[in-house]
TORBA-255974 format. One record per atom (N, C-alpha, C): residue in one letter; x negated, y negated, z. Coordinates in steps of 0.05 Angstrom, whole numbers. Example, Ala and Ser with C-alpha at 12.3 -4.5 7.8 and 13.67 -1.06 7.14 Angstrom:
> code,xx,yy,zz
> a,-264,114,156
> a,-246,90,156
> a,-264,66,156
> s,-257,45,142
> s,-273,21,143
> s,-258,-1,157
END
This chain:
> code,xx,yy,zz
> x,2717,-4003,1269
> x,2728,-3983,1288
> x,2759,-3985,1288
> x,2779,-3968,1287
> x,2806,-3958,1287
> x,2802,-3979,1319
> x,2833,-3985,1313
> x,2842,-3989,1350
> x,2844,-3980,1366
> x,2854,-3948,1358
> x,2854,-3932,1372
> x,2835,-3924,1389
> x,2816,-3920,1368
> x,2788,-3913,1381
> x,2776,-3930,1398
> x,2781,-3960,1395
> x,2779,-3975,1408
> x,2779,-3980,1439
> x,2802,-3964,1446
> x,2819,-3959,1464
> x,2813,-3928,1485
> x,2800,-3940,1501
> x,2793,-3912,1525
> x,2809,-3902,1544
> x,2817,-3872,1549
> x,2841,-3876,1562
> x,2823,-3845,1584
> x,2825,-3862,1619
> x,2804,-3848,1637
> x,2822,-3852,1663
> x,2808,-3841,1681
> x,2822,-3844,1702
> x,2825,-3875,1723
> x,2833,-3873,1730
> x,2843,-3903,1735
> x,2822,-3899,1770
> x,2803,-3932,1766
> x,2791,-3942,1793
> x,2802,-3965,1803
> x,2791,-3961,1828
> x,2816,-3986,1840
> x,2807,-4016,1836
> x,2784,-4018,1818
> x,2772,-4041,1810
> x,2786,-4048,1785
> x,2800,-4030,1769
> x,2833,-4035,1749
> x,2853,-4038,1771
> x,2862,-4048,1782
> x,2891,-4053,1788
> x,2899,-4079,1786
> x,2881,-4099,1797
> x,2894,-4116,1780
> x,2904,-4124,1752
> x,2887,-4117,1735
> x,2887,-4116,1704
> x,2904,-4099,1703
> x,2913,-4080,1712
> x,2934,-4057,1711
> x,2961,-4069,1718
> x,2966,-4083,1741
> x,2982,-4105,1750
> x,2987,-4122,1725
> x,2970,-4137,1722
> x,2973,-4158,1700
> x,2994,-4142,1674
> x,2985,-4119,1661
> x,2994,-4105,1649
> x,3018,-4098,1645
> x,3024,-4078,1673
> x,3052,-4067,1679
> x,3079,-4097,1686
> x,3065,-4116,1691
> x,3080,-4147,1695
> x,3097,-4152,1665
> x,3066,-4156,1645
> x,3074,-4165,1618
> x,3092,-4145,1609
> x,3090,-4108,1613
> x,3103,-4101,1596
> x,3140,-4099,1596
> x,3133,-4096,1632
> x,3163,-4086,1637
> x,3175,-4123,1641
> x,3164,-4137,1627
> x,3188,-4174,1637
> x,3198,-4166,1606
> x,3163,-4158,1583
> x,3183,-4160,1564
> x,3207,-4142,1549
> x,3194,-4114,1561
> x,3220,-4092,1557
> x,3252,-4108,1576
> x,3243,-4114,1589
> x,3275,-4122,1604
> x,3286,-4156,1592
> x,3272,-4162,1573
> x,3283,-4188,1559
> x,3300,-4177,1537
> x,3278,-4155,1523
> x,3299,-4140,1508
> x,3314,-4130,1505
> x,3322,-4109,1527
> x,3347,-4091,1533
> x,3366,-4118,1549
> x,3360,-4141,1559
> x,3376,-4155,1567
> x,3404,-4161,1563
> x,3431,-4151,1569
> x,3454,-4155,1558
> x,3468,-4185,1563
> x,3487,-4183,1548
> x,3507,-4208,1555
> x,3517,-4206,1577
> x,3521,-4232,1589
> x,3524,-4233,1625
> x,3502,-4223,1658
> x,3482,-4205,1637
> x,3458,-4207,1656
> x,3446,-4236,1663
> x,3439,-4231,1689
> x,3417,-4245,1700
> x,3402,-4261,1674
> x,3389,-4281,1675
> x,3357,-4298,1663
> x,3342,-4275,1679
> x,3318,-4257,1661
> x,3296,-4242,1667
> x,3275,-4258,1682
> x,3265,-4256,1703
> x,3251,-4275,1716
> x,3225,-4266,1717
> x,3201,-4277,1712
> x,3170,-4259,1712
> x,3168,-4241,1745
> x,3156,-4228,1746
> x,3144,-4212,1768
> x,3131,-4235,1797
> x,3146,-4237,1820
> x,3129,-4257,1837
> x,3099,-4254,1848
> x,3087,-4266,1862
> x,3064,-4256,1874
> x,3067,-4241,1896
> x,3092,-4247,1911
> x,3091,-4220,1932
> x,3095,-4184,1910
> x,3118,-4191,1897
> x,3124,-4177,1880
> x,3095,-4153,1867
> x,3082,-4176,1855
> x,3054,-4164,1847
> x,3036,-4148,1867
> x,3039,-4153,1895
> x,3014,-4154,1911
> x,3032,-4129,1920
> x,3054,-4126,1927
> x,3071,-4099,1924
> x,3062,-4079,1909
> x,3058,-4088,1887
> x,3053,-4063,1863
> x,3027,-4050,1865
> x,3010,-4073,1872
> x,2982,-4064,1878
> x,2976,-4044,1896
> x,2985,-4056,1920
> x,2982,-4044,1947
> x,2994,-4012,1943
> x,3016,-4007,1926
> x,3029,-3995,1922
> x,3023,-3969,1907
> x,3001,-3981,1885
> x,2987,-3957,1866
> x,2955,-3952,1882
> x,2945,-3975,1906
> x,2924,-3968,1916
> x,2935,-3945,1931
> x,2959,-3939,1944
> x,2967,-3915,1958
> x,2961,-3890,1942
> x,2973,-3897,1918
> x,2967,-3866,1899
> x,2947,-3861,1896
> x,2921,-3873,1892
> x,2890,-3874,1880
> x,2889,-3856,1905
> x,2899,-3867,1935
> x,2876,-3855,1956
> x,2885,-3824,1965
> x,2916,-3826,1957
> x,2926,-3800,1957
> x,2927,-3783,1935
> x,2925,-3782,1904
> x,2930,-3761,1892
> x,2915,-3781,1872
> x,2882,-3789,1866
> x,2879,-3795,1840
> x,2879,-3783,1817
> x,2872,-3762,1815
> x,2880,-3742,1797
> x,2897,-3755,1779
> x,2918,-3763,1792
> x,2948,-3773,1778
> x,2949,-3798,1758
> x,2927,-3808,1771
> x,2923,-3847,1754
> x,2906,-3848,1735
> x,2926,-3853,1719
> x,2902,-3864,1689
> x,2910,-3887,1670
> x,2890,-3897,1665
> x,2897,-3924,1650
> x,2879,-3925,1617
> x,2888,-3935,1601
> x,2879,-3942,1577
> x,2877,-3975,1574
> x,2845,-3979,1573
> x,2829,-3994,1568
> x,2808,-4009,1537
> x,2812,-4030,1545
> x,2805,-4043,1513
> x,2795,-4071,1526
> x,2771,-4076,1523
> x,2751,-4090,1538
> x,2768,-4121,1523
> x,2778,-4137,1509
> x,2783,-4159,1498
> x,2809,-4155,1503
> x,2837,-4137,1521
> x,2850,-4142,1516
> x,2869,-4173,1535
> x,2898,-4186,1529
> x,2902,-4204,1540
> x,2896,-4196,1572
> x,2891,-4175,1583
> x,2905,-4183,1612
> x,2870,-4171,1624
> x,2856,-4173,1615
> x,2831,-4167,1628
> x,2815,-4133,1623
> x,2835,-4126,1610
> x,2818,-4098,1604
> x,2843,-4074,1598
> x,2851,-4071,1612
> x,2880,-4042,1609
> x,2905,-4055,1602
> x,2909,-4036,1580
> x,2929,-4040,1561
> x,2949,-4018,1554
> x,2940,-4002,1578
> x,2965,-3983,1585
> x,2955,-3967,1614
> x,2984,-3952,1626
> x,2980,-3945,1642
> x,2994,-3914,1653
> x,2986,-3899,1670
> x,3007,-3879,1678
> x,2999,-3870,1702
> x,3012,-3876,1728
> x,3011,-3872,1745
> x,3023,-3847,1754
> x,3013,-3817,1765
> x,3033,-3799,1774
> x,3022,-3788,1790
> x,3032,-3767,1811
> x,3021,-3758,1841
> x,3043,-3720,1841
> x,3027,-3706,1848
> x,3038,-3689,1856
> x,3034,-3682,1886
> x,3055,-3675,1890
> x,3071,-3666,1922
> x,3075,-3645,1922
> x,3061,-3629,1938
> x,3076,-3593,1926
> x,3077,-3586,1907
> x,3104,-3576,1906
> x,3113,-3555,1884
> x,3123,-3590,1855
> x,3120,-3607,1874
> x,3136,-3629,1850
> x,3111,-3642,1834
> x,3122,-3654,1813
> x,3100,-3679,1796
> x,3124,-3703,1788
> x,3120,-3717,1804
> x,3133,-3749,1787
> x,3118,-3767,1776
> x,3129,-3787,1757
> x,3120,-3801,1740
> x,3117,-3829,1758
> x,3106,-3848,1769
> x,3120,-3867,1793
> x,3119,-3891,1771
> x,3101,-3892,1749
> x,3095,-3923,1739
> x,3082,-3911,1705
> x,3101,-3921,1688
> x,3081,-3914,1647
> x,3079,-3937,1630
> x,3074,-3948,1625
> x,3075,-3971,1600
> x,3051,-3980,1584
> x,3053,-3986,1564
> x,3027,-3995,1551
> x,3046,-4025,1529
> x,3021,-4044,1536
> x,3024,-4065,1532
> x,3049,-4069,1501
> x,3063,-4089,1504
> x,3075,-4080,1469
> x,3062,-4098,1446
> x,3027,-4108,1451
> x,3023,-4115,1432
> x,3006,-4081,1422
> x,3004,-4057,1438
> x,2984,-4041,1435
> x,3001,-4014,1438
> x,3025,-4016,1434
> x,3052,-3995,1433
> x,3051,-3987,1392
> x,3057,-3965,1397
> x,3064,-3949,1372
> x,3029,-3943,1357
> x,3021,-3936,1367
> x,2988,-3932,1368
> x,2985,-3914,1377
> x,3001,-3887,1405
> x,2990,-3865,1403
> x,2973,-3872,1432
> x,2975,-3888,1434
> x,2965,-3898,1465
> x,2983,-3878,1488
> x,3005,-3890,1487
> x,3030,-3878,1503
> x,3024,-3844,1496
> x,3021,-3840,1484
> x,3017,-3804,1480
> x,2997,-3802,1493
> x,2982,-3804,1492
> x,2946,-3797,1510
> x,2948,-3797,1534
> x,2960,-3828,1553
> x,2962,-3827,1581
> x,2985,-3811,1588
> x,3006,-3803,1568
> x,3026,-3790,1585
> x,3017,-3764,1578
> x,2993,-3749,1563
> x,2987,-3724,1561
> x,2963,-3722,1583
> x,2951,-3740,1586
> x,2938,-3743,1615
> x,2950,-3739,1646
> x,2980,-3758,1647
> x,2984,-3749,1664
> x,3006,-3716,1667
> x,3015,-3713,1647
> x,3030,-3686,1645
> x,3008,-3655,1652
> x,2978,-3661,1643
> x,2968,-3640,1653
> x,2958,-3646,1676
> x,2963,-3665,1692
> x,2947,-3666,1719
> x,2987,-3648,1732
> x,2998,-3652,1721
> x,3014,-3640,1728
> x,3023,-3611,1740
> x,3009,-3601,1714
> x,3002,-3567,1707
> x,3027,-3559,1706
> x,3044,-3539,1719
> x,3060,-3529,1705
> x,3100,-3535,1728
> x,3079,-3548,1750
> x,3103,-3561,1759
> x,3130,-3569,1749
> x,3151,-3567,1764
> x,3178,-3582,1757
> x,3166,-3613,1761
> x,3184,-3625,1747
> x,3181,-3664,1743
> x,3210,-3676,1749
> x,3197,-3696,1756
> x,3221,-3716,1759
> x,3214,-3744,1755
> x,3225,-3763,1743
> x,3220,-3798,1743
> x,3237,-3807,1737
> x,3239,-3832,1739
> x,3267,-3857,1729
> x,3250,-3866,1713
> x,3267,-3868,1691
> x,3264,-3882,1657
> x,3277,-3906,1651
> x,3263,-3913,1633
> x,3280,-3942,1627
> x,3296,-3935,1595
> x,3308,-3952,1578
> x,3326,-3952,1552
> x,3298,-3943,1530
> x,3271,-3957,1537
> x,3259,-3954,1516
> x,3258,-3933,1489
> x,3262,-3937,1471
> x,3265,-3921,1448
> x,3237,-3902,1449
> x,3216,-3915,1442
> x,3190,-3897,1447
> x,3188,-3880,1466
> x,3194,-3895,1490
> x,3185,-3877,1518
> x,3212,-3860,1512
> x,3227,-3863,1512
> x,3249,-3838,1523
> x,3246,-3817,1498
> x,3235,-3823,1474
> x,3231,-3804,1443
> x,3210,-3787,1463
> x,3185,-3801,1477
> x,3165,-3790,1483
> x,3176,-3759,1510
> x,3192,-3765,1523
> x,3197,-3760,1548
> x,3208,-3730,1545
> x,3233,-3740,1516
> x,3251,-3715,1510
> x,3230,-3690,1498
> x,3214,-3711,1484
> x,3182,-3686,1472
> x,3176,-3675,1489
> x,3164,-3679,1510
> x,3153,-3667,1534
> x,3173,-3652,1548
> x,3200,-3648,1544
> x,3208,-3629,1550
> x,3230,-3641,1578
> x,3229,-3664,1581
> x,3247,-3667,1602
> x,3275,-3679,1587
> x,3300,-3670,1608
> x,3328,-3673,1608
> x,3327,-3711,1617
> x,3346,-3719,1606
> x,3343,-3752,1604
> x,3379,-3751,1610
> x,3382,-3751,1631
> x,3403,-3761,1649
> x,3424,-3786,1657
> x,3434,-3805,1644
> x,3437,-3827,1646
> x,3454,-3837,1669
> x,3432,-3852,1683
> x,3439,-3869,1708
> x,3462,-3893,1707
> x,3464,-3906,1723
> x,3493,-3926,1737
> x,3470,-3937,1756
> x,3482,-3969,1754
> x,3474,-3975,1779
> x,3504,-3996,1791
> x,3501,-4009,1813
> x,3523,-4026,1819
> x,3507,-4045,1834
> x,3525,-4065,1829
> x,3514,-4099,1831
> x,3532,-4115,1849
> x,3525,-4131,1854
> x,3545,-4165,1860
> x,3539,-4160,1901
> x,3553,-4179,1908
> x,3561,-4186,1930
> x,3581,-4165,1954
> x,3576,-4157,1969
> x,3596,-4132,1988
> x,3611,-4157,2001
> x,3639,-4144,1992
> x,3656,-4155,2009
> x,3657,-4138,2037
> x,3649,-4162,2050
> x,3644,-4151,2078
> x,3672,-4143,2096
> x,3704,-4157,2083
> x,3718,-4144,2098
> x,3727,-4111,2098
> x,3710,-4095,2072
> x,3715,-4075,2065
> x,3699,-4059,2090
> x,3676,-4067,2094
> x,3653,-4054,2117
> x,3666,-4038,2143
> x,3664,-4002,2126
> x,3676,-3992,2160
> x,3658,-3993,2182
> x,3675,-3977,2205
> x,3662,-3973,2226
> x,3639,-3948,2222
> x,3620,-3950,2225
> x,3599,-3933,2218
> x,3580,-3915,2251
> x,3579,-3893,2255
> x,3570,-3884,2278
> x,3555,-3862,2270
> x,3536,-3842,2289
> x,3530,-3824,2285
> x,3495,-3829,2275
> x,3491,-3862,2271
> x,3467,-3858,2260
> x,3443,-3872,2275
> x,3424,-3874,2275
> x,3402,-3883,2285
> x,3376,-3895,2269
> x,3360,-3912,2286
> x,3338,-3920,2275
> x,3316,-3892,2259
> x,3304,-3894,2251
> x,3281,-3873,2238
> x,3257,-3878,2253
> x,3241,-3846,2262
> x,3214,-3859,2265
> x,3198,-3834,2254
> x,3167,-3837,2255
> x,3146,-3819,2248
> x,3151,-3785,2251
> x,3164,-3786,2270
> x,3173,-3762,2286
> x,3193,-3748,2274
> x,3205,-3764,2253
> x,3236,-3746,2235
> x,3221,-3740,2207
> x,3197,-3743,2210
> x,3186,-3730,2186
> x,3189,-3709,2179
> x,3183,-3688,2200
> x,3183,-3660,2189
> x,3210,-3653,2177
> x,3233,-3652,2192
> x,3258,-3655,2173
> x,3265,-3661,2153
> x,3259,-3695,2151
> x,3266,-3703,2127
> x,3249,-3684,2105
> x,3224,-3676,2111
> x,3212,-3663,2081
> x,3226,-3633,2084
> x,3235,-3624,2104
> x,3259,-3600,2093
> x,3279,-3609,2078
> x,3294,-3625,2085
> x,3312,-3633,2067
> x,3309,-3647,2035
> x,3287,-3656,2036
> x,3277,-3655,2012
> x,3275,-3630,1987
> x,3256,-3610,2012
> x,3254,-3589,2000
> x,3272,-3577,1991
> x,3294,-3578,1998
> x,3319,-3564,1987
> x,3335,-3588,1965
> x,3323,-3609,1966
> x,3333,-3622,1941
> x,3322,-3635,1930
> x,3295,-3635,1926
> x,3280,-3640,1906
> x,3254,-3619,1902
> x,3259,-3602,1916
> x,3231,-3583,1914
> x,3209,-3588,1928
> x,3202,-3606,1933
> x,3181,-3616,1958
> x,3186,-3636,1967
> x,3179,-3628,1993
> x,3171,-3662,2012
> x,3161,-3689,2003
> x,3165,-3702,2011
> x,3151,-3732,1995
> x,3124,-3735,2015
> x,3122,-3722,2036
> x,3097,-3717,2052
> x,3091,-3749,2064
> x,3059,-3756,2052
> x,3047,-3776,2057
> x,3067,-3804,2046
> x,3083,-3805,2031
> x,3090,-3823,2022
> x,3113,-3829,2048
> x,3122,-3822,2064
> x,3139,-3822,2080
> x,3125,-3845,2099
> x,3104,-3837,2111
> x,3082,-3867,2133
> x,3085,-3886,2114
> x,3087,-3887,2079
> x,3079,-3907,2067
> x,3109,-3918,2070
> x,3125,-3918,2066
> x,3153,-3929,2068
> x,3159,-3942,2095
> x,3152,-3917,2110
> x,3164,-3938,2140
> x,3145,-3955,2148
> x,3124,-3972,2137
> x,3106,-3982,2145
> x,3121,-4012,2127
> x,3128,-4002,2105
> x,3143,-4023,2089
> x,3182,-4032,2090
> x,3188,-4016,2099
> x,3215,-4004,2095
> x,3236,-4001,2134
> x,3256,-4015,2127
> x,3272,-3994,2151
> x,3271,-3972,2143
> x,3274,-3953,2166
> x,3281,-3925,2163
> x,3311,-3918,2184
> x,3338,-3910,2174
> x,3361,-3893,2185
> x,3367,-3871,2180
> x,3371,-3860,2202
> x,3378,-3830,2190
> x,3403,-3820,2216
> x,3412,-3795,2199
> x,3439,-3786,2211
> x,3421,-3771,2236
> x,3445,-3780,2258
> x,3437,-3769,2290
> x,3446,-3739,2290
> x,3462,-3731,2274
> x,3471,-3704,2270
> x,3460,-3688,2258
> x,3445,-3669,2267
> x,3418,-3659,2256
> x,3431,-3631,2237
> x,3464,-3623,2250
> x,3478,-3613,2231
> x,3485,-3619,2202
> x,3481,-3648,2197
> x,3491,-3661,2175
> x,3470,-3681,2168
> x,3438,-3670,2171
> x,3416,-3687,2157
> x,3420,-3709,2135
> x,3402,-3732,2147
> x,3402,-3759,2120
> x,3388,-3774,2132
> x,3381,-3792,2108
> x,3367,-3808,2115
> x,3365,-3841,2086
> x,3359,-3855,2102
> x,3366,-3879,2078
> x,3335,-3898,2088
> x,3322,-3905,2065
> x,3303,-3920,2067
> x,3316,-3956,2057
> x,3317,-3974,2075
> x,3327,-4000,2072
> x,3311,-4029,2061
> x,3304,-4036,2038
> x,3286,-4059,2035
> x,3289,-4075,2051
> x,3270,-4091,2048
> x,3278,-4122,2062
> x,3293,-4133,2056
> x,3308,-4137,2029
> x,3342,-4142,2021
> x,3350,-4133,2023
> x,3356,-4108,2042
> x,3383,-4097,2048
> x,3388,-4079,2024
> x,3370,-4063,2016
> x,3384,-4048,1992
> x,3374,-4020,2006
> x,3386,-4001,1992
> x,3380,-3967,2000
> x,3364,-3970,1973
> x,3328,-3963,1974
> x,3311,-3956,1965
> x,3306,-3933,1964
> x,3313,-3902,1975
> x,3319,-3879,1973
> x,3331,-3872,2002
> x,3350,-3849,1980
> x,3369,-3834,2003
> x,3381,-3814,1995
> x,3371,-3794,2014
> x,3381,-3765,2011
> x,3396,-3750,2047
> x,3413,-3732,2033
> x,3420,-3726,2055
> x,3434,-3686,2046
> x,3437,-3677,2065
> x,3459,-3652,2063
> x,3482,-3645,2048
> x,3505,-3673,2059
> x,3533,-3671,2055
> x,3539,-3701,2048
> x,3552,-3708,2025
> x,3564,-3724,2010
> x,3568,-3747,2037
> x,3582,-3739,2064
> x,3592,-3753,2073
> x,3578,-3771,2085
> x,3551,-3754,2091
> x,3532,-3769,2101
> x,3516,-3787,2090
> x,3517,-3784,2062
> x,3508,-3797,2054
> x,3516,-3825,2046
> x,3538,-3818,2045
> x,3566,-3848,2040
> x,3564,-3865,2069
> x,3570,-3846,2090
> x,3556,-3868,2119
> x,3527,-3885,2107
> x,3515,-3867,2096
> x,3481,-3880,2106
> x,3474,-3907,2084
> x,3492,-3905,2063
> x,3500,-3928,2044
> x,3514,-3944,2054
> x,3532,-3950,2063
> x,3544,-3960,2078
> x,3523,-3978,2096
> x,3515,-3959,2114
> x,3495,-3976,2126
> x,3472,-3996,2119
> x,3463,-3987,2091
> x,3452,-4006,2071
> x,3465,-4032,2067
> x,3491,-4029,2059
> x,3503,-4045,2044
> x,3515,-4065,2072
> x,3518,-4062,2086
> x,3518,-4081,2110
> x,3497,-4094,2116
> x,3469,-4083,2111
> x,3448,-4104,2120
> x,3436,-4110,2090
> x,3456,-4124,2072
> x,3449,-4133,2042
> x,3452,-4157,2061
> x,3432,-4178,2038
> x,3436,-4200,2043
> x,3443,-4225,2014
> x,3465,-4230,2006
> x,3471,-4242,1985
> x,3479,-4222,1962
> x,3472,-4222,1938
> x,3474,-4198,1913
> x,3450,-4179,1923
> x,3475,-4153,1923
> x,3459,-4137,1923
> x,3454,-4117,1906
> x,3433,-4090,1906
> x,3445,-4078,1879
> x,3441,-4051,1899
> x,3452,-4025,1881
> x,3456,-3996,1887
> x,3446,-3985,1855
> x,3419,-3970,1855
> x,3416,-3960,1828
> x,3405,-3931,1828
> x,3399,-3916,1808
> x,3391,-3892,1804
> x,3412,-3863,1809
> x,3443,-3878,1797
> x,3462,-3869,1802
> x,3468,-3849,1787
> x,3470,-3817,1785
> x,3476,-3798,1768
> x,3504,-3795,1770
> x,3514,-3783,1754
> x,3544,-3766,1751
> x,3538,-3743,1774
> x,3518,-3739,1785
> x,3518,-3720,1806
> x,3515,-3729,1829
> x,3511,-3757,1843
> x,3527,-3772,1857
> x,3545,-3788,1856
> x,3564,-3782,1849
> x,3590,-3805,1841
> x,3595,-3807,1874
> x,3584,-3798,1891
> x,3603,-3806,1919
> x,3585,-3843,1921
> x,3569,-3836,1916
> x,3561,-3865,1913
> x,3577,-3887,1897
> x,3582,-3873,1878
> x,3605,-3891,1865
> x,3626,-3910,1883
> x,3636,-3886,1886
> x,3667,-3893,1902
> x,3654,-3909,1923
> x,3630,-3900,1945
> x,3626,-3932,1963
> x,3625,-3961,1950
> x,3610,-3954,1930
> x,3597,-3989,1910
> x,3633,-3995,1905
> x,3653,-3983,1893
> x,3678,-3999,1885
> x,3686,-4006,1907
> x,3691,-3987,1929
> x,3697,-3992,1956
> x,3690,-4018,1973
> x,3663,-4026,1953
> x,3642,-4053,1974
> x,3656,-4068,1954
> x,3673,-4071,1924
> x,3680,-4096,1911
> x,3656,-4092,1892
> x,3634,-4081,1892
> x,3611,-4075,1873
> x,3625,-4067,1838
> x,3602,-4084,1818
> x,3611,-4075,1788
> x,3598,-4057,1782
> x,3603,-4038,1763
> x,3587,-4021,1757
> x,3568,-4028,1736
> x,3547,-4011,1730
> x,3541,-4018,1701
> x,3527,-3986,1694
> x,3508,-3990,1673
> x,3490,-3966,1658
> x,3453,-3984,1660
> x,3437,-3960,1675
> x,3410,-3970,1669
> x,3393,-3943,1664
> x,3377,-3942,1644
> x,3361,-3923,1646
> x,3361,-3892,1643
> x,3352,-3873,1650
> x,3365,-3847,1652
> x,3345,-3833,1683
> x,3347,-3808,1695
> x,3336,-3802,1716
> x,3313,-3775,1682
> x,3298,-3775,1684
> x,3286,-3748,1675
> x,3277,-3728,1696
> x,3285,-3698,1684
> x,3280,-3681,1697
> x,3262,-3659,1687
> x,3247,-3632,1690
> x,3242,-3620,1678
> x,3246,-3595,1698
> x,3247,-3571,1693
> x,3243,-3555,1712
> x,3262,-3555,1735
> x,3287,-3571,1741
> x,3292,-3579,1765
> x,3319,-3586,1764
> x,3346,-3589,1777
> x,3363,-3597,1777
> x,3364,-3623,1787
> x,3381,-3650,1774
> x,3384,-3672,1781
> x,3391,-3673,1816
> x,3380,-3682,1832
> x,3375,-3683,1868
> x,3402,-3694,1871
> x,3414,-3683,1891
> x,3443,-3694,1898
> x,3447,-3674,1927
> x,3460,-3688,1947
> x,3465,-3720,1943
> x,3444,-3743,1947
> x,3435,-3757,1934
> x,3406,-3768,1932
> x,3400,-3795,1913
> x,3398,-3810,1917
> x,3392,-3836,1910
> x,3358,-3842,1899
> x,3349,-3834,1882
> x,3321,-3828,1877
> x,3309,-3860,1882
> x,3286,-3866,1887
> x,3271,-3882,1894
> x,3258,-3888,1861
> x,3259,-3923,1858
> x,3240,-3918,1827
> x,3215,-3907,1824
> x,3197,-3916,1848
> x,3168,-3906,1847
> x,3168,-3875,1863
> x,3177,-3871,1883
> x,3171,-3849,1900
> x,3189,-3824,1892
> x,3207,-3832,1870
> x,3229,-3810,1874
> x,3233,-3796,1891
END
């Protein structure tokens, strides 16, 4: 039997996620060993909170949009069974990509075509959006399918905290600024992020601008990073970063940076932040979201 054939590619049950975990671990430590530059970081494996993140994370999508999840399977492979993956969810009028990889002992096989033609028709004829990585395959694959490949910035290091202005105007987030925030969405990314909104603030600070004239909002990890943020007006959005970058704790980073938010820029040099290049934003159907900080999984 061909490998190929070997290889079944179905909708993803939540009795794969670990093995799917296992998977998406191996592929993306070793894509990021490779693209690794001089002066980067040592690539460190995926932790167990890390992992149990990811899980919890794609069990959200299964219960909200399975349609979207599918994995390619090969009963002997190293990680227990799936040897590729493609996680995607539609919202409305949107379709994002949140999670794609297939193992790289089982890459250049035509694998990666199948789940990402799997998940492109659960798509149907929607506008798209996802964050990409350098990969040569995946991004050959991406530009096929028809999406614009955008190249991102991110910024790194330590905030010098004597730079930290005075910041006002903003407030905690709760359940209740939902409906808003998915207007403002709607006008900059085409739909609401809907359900995925409970899933963030359950994980996530939530701030957003008190000026309902000048909408925003910034989702805050537990390190202190802006995990997504969109807003109205440039300015607000440079506050609501700001406010990120004050509750960093040690190195921090700012990523998913387009040439269509450079106001982000100017805060990260402003914090003493280096710049760099990661990845690209893909689009299809849709103009790059600004002013807007895309989220890697949720965009």
């Amino acid at each position: 039997m061909d490998l190929v054939d070997s290889v079944q590619v179905r909708p993803m049950h939540e009795d794969d996620l670990t093995s799917a975990e296992g998977a998406s671990a191996l592929t993306f430590f070793e894509a990021d060993q490779s693209t690794r530059r001089v002066g980067d970081p040592e690539v460190e494996p995926r932790s167990a909170d890390a992992s149990k993140q990811w899980i919890d994370r794609m069990r959200f999508y299964l219960s909200v949009d399975p349609g979207g999840c599918w994995v390619a399977v090969k009963e002997d492979s190293e990680v227990g069974g799936v040897v590729g993956f493609a996680i995607s969810q539609n919202r409305g009028r949107l379709w994002f990509l949140a999670t794609y990889g297939v193992l790289p002992s089982h890459q250049a096989q035509g694998i990666g075509k199948r789940l990402m033609g799997a998940a492109l028709d659960h798509a149907g004829s929607r506008p798209g959006i996802f964050s990409s990585s350098v990969h040569a395959g995946a991004t050959r694959r991406y530009r096929l399918a028809g999406f614009s490949l955008h190249p991102q910035m991110r910024m790194v290091g330590t905030v010098d905290r004597s730079t930290l202005p005075a910041i006002d105007g903003l407030r905690e987030g709760r359940a209740d600024d939902f409906e808003w925030m998915d207007r403002l969405d709607q006008g900059l990314r085409l739909a609401g992020h809907g359900p995925d909104h409970g899933y963030m603030l359950g994980t996530m600070r939530l701030v957003v601008s008190g000026d309902m004239t000048k909408p925003g909002y910034v989702y805050i990890d537990d390190h202190g990073r802006a995990s997504l943020l969109a807003a109205a007006h440039p300015e607000t959005a440079q506050n609501l970063l700001w406010e990120a970058l004050a509750s960093s704790q040690g190195r921090t980073l700012v990523n998913c940076i387009t040439t269509q938010n450079e106001w982000a820029i100017d805060v990260g040099l402003d914090a003493r932040l280096d710049i760099g290049q990661e990845g690209y934003i893909a689009v299809r159907g849709m103009p790059v979201p600004a002013p807007y900080l895309a989220s890697g999984h949720f965009l």
